[in-house]
DRENPAPA-545230 format. One record per atom (N, C-alpha, C): residue in one letter; residue number from 1; x, y, z. Coordinates in nm, 2 decimals. Layout:
% residues N
+------+-----+--------+--------+--------+
: code : pos :      x :      y :      z :
+------+-----+--------+--------+--------+
:    A : NUM :      X :      Y :      Z :
...
+------+-----+--------+--------+--------+
% end
This chain:
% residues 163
+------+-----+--------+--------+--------+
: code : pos :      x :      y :      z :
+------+-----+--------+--------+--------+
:    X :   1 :   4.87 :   5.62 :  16.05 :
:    X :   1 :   4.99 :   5.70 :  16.08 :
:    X :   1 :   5.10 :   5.67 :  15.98 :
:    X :   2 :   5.10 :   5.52 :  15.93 :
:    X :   2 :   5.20 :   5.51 :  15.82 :
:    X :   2 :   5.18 :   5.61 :  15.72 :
:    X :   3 :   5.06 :   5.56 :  15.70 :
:    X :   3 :   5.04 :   5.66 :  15.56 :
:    X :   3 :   5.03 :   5.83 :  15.53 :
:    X :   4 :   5.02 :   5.86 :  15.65 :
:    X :   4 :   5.09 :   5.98 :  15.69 :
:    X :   4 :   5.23 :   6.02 :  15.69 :
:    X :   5 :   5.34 :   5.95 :  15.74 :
:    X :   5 :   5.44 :   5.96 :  15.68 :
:    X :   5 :   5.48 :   5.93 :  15.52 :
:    X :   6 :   5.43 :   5.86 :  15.53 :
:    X :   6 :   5.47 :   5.83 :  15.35 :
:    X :   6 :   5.42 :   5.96 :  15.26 :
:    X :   7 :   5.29 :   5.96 :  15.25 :
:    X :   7 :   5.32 :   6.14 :  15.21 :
:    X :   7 :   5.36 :   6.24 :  15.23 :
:    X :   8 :   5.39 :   6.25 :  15.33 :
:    X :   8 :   5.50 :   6.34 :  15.37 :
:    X :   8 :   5.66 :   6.32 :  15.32 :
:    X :   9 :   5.68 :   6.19 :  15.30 :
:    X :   9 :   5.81 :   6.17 :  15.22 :
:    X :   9 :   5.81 :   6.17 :  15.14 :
:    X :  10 :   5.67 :   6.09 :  15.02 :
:    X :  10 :   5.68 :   6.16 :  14.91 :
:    X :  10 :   5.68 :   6.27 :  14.87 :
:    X :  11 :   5.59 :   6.39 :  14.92 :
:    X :  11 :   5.59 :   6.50 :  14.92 :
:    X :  11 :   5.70 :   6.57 :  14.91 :
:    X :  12 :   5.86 :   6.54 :  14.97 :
:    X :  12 :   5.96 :   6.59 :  15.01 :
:    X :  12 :   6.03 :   6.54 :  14.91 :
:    X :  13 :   6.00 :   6.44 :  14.91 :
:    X :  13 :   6.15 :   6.36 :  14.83 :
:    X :  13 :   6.08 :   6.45 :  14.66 :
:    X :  14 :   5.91 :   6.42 :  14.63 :
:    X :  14 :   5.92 :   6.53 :  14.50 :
:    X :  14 :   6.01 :   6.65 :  14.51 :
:    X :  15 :   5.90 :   6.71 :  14.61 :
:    X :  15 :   5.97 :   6.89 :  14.61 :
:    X :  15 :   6.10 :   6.92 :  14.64 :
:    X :  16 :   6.23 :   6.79 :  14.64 :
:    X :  16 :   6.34 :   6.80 :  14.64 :
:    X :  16 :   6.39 :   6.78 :  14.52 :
:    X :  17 :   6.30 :   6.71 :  14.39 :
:    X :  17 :   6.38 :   6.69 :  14.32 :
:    X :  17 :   6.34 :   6.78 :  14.20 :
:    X :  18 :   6.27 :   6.90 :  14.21 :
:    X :  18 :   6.25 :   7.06 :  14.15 :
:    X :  18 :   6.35 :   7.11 :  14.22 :
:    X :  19 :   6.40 :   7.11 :  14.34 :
:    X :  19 :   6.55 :   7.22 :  14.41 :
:    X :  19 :   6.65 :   7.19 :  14.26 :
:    X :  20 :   6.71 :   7.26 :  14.27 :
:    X :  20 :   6.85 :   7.30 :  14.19 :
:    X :  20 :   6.92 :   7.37 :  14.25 :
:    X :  21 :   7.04 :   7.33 :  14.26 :
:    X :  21 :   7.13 :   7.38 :  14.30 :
:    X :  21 :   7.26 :   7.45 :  14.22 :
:    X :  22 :   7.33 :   7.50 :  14.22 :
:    X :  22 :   7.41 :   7.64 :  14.12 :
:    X :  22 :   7.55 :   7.56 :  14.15 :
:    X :  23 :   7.61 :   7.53 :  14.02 :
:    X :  23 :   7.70 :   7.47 :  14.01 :
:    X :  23 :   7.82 :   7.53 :  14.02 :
:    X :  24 :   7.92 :   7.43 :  14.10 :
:    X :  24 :   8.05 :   7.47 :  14.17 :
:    X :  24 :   8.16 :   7.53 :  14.04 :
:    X :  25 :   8.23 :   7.68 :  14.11 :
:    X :  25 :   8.31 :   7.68 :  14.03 :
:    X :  25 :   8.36 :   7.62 :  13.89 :
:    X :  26 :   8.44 :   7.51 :  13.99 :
:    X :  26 :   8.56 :   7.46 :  13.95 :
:    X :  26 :   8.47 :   7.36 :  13.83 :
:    X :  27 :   8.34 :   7.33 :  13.89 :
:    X :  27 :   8.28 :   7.23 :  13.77 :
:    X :  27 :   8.22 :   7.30 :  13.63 :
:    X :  28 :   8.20 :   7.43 :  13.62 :
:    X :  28 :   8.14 :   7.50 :  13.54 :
:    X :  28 :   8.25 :   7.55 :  13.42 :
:    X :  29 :   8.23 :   7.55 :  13.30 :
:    X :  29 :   8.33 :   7.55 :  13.23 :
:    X :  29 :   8.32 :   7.74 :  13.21 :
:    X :  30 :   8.44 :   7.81 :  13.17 :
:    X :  30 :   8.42 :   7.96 :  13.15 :
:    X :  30 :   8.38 :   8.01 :  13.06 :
:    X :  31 :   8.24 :   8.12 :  13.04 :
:    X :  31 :   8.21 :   8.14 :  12.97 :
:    X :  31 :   8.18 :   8.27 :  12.93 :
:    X :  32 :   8.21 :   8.34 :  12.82 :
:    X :  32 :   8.19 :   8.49 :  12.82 :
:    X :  32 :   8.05 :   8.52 :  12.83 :
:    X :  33 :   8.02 :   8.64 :  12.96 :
:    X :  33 :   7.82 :   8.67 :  12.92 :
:    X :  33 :   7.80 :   8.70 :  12.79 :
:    X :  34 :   7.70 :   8.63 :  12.77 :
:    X :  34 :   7.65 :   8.66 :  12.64 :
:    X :  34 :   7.55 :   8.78 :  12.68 :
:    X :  35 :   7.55 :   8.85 :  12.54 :
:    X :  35 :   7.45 :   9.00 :  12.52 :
:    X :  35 :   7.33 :   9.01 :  12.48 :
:    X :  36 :   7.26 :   9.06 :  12.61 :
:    X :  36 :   7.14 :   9.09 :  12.63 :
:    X :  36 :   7.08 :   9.22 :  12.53 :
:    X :  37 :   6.96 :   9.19 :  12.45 :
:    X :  37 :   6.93 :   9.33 :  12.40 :
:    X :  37 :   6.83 :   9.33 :  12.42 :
:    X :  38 :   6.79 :   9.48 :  12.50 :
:    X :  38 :   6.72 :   9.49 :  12.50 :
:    X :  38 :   6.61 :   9.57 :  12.40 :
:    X :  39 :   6.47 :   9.48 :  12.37 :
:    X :  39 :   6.45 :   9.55 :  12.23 :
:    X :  39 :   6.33 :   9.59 :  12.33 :
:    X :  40 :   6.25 :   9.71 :  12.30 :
:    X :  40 :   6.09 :   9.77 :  12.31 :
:    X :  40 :   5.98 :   9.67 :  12.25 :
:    X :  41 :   5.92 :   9.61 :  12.33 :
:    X :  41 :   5.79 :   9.52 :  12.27 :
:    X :  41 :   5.65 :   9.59 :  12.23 :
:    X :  42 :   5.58 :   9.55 :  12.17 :
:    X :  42 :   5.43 :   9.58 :  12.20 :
:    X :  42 :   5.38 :   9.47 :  12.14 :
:    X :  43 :   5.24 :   9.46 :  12.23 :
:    X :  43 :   5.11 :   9.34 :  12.20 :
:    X :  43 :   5.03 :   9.41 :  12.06 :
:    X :  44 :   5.04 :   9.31 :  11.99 :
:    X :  44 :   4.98 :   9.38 :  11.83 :
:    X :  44 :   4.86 :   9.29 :  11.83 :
:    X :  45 :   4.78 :   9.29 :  11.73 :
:    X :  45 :   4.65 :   9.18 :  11.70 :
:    X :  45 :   4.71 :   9.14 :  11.59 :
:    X :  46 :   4.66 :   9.00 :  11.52 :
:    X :  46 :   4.68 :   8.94 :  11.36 :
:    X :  46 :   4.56 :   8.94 :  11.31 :
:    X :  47 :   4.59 :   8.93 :  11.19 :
:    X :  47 :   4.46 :   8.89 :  11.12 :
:    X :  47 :   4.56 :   8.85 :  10.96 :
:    X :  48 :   4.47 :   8.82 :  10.87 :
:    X :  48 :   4.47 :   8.76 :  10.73 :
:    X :  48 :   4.42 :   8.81 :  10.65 :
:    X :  49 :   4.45 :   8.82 :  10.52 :
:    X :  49 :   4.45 :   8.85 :  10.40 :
:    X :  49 :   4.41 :   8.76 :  10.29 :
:    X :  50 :   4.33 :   8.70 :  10.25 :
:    X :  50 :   4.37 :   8.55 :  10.16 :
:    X :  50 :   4.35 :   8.66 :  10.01 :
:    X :  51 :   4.46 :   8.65 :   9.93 :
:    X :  51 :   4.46 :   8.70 :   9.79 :
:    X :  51 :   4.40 :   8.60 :   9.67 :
:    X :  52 :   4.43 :   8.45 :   9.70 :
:    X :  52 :   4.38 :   8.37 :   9.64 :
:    X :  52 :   4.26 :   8.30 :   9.65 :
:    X :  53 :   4.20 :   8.31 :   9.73 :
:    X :  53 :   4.03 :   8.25 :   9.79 :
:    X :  53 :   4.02 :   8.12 :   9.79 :
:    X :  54 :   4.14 :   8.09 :   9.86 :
:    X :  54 :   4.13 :   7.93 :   9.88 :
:    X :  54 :   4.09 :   7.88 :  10.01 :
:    X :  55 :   4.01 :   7.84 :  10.05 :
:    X :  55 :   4.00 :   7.88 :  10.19 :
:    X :  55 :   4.13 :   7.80 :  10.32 :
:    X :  56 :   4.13 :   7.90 :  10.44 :
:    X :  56 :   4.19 :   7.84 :  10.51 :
:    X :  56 :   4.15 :   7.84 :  10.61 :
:    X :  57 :   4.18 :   7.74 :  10.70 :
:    X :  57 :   4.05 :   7.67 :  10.83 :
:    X :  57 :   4.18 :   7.75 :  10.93 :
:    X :  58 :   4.31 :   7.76 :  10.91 :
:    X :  58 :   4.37 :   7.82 :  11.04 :
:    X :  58 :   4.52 :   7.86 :  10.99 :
:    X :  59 :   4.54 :   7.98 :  11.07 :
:    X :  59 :   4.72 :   8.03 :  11.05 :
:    X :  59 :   4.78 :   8.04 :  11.19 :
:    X :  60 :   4.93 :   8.05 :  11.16 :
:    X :  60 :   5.00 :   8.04 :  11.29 :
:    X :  60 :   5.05 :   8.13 :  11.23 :
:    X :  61 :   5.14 :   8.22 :  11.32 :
:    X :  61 :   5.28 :   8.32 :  11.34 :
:    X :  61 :   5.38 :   8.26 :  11.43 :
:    X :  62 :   5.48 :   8.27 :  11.39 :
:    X :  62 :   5.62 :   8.26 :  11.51 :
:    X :  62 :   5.67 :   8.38 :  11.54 :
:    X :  63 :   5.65 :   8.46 :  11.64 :
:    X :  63 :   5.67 :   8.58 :  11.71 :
:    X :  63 :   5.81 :   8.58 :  11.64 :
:    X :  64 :   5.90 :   8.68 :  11.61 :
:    X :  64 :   6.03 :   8.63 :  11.57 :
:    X :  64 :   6.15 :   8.67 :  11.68 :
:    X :  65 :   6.11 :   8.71 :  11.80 :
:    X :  65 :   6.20 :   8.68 :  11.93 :
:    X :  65 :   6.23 :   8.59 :  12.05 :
:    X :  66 :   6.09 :   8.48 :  12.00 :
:    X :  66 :   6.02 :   8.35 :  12.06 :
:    X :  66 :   6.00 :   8.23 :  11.97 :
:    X :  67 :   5.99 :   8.12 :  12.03 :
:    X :  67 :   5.92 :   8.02 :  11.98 :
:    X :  67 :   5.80 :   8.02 :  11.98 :
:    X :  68 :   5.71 :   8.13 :  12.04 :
:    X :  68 :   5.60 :   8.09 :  12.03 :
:    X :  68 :   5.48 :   8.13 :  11.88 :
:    X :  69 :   5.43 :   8.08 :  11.92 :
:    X :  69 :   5.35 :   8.08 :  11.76 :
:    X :  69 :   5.19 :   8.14 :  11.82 :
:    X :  70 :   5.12 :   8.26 :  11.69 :
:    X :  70 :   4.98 :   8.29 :  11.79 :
:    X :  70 :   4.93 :   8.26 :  11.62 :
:    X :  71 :   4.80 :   8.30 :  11.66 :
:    X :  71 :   4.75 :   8.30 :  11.51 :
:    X :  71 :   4.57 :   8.30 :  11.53 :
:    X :  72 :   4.50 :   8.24 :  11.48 :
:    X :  72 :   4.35 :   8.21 :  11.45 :
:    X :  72 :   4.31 :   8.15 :  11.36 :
:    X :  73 :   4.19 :   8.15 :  11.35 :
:    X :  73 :   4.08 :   8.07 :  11.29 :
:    X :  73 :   4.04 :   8.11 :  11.15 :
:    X :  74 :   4.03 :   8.06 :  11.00 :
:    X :  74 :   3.99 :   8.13 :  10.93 :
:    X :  74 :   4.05 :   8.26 :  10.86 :
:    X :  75 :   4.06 :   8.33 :  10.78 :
:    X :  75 :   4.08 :   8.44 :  10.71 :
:    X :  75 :   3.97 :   8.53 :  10.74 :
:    X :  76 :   3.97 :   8.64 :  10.76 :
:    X :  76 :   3.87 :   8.74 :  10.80 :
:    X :  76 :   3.85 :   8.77 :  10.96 :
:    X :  77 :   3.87 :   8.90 :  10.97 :
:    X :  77 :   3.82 :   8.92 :  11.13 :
:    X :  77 :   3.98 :   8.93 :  11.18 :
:    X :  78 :   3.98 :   8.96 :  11.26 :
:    X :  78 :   4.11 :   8.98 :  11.37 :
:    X :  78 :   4.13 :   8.92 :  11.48 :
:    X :  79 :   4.20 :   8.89 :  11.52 :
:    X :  79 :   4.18 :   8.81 :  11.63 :
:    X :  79 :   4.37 :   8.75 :  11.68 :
:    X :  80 :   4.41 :   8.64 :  11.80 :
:    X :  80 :   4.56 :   8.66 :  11.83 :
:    X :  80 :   4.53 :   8.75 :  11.86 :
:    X :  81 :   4.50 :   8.82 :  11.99 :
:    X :  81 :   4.56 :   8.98 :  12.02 :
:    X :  81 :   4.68 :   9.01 :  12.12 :
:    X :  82 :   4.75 :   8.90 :  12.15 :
:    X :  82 :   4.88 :   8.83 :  12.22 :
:    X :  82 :   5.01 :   8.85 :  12.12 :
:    X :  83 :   5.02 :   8.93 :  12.03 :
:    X :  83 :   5.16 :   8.89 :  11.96 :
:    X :  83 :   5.18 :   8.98 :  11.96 :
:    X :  84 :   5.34 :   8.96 :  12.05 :
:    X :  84 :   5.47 :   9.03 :  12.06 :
:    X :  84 :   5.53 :   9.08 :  11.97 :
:    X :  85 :   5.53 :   9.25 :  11.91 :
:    X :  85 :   5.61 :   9.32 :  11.82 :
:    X :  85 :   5.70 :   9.35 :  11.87 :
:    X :  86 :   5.84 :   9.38 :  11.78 :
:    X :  86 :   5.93 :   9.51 :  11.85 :
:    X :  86 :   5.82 :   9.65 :  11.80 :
:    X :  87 :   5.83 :   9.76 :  11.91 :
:    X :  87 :   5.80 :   9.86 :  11.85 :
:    X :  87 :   5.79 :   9.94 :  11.71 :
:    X :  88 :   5.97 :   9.92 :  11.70 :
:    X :  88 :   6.03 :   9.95 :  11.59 :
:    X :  88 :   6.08 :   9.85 :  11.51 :
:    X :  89 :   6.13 :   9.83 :  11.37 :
:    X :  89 :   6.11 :   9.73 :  11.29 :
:    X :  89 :   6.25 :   9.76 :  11.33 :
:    X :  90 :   6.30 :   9.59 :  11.33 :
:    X :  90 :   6.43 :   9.56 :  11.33 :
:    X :  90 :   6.53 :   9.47 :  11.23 :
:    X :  91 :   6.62 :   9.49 :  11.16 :
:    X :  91 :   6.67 :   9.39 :  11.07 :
:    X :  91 :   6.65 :   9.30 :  11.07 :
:    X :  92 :   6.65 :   9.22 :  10.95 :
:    X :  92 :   6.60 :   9.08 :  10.97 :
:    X :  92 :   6.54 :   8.97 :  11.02 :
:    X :  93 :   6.41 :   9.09 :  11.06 :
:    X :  93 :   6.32 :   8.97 :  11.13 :
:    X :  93 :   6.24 :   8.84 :  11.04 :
:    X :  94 :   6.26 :   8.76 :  11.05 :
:    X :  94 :   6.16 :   8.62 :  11.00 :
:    X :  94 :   6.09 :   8.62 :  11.09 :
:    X :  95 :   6.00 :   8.50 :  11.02 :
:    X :  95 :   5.86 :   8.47 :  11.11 :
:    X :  95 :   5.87 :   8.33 :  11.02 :
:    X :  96 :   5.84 :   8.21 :  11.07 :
:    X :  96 :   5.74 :   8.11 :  11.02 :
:    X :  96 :   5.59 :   8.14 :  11.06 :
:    X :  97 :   5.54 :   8.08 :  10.94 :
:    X :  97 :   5.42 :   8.10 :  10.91 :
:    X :  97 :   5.38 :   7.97 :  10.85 :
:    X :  98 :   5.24 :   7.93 :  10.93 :
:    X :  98 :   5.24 :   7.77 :  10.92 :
:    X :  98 :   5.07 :   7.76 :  10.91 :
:    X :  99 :   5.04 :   7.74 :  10.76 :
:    X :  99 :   4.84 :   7.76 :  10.76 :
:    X :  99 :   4.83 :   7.64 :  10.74 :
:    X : 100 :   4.66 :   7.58 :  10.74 :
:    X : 100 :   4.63 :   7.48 :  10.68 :
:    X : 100 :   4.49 :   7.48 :  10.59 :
:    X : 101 :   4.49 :   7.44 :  10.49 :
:    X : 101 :   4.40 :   7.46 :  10.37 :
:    X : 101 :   4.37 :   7.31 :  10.34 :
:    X : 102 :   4.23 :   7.27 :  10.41 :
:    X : 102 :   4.21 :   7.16 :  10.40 :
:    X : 102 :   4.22 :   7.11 :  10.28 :
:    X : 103 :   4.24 :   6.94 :  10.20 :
:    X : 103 :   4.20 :   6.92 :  10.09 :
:    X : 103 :   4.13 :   6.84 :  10.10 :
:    X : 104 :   4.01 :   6.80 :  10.06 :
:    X : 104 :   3.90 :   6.68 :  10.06 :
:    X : 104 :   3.91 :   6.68 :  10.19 :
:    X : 105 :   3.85 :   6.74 :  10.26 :
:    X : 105 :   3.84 :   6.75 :  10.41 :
:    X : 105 :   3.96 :   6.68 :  10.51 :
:    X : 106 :   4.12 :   6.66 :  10.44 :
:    X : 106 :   4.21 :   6.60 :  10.53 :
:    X : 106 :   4.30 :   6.73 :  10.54 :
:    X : 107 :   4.35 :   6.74 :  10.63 :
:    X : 107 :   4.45 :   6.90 :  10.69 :
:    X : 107 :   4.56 :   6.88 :  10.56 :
:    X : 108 :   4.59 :   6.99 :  10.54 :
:    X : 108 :   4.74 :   7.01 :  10.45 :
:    X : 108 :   4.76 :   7.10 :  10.52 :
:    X : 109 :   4.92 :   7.08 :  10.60 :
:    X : 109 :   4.97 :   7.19 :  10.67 :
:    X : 109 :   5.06 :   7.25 :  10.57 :
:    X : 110 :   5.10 :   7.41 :  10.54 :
:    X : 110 :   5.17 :   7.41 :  10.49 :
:    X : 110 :   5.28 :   7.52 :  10.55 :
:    X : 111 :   5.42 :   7.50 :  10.58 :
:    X : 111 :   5.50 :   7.62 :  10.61 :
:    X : 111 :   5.59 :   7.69 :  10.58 :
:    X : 112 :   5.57 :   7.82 :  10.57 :
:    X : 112 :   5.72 :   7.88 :  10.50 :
:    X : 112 :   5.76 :   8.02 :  10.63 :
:    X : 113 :   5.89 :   8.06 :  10.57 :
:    X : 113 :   5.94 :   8.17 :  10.64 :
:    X : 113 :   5.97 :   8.24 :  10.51 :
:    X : 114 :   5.95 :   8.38 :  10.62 :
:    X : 114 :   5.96 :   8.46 :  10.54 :
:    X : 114 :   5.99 :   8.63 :  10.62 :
:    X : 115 :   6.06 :   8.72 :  10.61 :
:    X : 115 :   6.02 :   8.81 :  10.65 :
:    X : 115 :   5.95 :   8.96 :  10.69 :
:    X : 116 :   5.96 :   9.00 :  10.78 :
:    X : 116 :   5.81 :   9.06 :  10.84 :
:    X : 116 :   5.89 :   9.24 :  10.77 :
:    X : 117 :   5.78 :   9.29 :  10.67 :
:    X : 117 :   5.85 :   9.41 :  10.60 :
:    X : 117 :   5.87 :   9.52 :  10.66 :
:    X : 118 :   5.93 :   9.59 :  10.61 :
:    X : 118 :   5.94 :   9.74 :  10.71 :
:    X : 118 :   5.84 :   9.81 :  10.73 :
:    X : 119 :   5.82 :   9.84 :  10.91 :
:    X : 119 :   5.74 :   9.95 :  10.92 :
:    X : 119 :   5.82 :  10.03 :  11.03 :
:    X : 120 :   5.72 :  10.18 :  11.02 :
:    X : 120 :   5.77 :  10.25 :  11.13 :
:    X : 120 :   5.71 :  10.28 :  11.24 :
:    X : 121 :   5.55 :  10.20 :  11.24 :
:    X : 121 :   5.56 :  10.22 :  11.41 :
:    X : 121 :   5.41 :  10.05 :  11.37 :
:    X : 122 :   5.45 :   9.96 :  11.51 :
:    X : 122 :   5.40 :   9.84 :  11.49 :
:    X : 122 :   5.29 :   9.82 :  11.54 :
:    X : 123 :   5.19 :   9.77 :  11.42 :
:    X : 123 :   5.04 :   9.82 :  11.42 :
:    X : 123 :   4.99 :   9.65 :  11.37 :
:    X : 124 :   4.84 :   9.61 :  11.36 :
:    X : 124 :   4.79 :   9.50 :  11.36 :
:    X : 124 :   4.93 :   9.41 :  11.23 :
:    X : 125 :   4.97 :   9.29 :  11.27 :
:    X : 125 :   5.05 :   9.18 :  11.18 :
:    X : 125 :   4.94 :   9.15 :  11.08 :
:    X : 126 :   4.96 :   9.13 :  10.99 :
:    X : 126 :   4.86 :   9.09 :  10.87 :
:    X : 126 :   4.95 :   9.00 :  10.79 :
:    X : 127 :   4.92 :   8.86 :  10.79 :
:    X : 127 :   4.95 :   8.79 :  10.71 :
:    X : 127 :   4.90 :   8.77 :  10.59 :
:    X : 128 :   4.93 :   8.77 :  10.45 :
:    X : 128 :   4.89 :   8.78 :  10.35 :
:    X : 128 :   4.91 :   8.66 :  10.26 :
:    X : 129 :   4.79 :   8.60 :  10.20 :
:    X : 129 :   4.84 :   8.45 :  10.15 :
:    X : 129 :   4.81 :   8.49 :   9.97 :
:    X : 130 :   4.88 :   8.42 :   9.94 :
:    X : 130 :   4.93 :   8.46 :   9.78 :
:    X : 130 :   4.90 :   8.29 :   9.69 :
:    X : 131 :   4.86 :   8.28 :   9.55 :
:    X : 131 :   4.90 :   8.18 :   9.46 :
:    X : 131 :   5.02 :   8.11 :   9.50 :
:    X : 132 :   5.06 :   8.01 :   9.49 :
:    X : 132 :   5.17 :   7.87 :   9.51 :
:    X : 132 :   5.20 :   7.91 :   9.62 :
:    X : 133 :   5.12 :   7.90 :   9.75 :
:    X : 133 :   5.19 :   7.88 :   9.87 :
:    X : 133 :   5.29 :   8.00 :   9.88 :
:    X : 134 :   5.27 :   8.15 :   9.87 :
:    X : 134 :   5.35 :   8.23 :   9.88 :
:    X : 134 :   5.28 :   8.33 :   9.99 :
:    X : 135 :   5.37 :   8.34 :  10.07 :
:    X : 135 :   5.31 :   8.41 :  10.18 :
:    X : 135 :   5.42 :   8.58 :  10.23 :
:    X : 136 :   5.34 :   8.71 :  10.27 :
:    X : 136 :   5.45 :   8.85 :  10.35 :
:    X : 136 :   5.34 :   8.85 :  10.46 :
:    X : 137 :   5.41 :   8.93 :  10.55 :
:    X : 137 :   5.37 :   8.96 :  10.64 :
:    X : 137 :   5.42 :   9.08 :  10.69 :
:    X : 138 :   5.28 :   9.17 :  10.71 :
:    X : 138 :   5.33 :   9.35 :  10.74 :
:    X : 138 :   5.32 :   9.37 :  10.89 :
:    X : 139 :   5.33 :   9.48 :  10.96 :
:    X : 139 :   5.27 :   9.52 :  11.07 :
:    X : 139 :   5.25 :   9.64 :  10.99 :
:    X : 140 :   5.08 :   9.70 :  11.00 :
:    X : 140 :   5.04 :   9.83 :  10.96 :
:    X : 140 :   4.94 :   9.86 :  11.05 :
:    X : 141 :   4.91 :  10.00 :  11.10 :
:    X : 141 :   4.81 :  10.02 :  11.19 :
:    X : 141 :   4.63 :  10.06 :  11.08 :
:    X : 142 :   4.68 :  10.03 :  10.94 :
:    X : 142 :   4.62 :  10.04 :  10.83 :
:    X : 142 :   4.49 :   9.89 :  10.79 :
:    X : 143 :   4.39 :   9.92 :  10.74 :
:    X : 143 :   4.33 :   9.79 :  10.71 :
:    X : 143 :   4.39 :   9.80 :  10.59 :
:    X : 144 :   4.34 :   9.66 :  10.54 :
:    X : 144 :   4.42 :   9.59 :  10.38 :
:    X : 144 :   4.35 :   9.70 :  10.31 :
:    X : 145 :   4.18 :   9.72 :  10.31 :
:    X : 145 :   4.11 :   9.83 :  10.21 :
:    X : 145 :   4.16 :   9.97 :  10.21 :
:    X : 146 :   4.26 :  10.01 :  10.30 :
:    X : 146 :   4.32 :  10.17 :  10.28 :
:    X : 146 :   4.43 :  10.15 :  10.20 :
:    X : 147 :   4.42 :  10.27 :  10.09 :
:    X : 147 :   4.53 :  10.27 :   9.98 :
:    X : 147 :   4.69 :  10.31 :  10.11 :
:    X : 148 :   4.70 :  10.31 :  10.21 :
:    X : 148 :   4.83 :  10.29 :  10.28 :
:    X : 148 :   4.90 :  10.18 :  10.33 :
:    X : 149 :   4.79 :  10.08 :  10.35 :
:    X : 149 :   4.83 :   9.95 :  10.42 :
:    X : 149 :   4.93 :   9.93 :  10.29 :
:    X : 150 :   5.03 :   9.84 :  10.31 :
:    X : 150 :   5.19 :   9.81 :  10.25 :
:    X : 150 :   5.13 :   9.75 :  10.10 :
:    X : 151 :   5.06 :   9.65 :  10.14 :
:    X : 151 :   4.98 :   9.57 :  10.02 :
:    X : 151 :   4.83 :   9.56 :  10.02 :
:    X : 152 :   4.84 :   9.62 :   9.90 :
:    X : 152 :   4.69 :   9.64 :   9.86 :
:    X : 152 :   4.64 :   9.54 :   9.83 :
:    X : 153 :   4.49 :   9.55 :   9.91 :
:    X : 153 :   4.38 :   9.41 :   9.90 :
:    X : 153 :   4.33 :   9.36 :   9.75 :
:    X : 154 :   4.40 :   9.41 :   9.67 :
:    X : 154 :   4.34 :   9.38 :   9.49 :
:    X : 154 :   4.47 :   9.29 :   9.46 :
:    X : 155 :   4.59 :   9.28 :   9.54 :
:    X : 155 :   4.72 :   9.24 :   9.49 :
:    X : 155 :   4.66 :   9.08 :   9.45 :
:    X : 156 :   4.76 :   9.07 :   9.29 :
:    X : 156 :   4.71 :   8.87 :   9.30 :
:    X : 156 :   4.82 :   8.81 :   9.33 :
:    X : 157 :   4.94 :   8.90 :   9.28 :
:    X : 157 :   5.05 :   8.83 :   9.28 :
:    X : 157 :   5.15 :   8.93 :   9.43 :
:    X : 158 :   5.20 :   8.81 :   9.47 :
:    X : 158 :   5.32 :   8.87 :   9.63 :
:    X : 158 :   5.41 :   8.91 :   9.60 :
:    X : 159 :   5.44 :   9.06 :   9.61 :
:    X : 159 :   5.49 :   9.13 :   9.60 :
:    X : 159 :   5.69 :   9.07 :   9.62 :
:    X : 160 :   5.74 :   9.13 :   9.61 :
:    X : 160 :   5.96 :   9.10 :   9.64 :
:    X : 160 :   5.88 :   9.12 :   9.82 :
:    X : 161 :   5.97 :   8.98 :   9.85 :
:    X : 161 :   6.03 :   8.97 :   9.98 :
:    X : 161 :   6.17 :   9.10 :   9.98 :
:    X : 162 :   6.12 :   9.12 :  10.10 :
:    X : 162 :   6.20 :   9.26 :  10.16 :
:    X : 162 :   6.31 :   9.20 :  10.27 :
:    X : 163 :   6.44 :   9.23 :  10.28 :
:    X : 163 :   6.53 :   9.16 :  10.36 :
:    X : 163 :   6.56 :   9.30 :  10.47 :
+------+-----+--------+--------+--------+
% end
């Protein structure tokens, strides 16, 4: 019977201390609402590009309206089919972008930002890895092999960062 009470009080005394309660007035300091925008999302896929054939065992994305990061396995293939676009391309979006290219079988992470180029309607993310750690990143509904995708799959050198 004790021990029935006691979980029950622990039980309570936890699931009391998840409650929150909404702070008084007088204790809350004044603050102007801050502005909500709302932007049009869509679920895109990623995939990669490697221009320099070095290999890479894994890439990340940082969604650029989130912290979160999606990415995959390897260069080739598509895959990440979880990443958050805006519809439409918006000013200055960045992204980190965070790969790793093993050396002598120990990880080298390496990360840069950079941002995501203009498109007009938001189609598979394609991250593109370039000579000295230089990385763009498109949304095209285009594969790298169609002379429309932004950057052509023969490119050696990375094209001007687009602001």
């Amino acid at each position: 019977m004790r021990l029935k009470h006691l979980l029950i009080f622990t039980a309570t005394l936890a699931l009391s201390a998840c409650a929150t309660t909404a702070p008084s007035t007088a204790q809350a300091p004044t603050q102007k609402p801050s502005m909500v925008v709302d932007i049009p999302m869509t679920f895109v896929s990623i995939s990669c590009e490697n221009h320099e054939n070095k290999y890479i065992y894994a890439f990340y994305v940082k969604e650029p309206f989130s912290e979160r990061m999606a990415g995959g396995l390897s260069c080739g293939g598509i895959g990440a089919f979880g990443y958050m676009l805006p519809r439409q391309w918006q000013p200055g979006m960045k992204v980190k972008v965070r790969w790793n290219r093993p050396i002598k079988g120990e990880d080298n992470w390496i990360e840069k930002t950079t941002t995501i180029r203009r498109y007009e309607k938001a189609g598979t993310l394609y991250v593109h890895f370039f000579a000295n750690d230089e990385v763009r990143v498109v949304s095209s509904p285009y594969y790298p092999e169609s002379p429309q995708h932004p950057i052509s799959e023969n490119a050696t050198v990375a094209p001007p960062e687009e602001e």
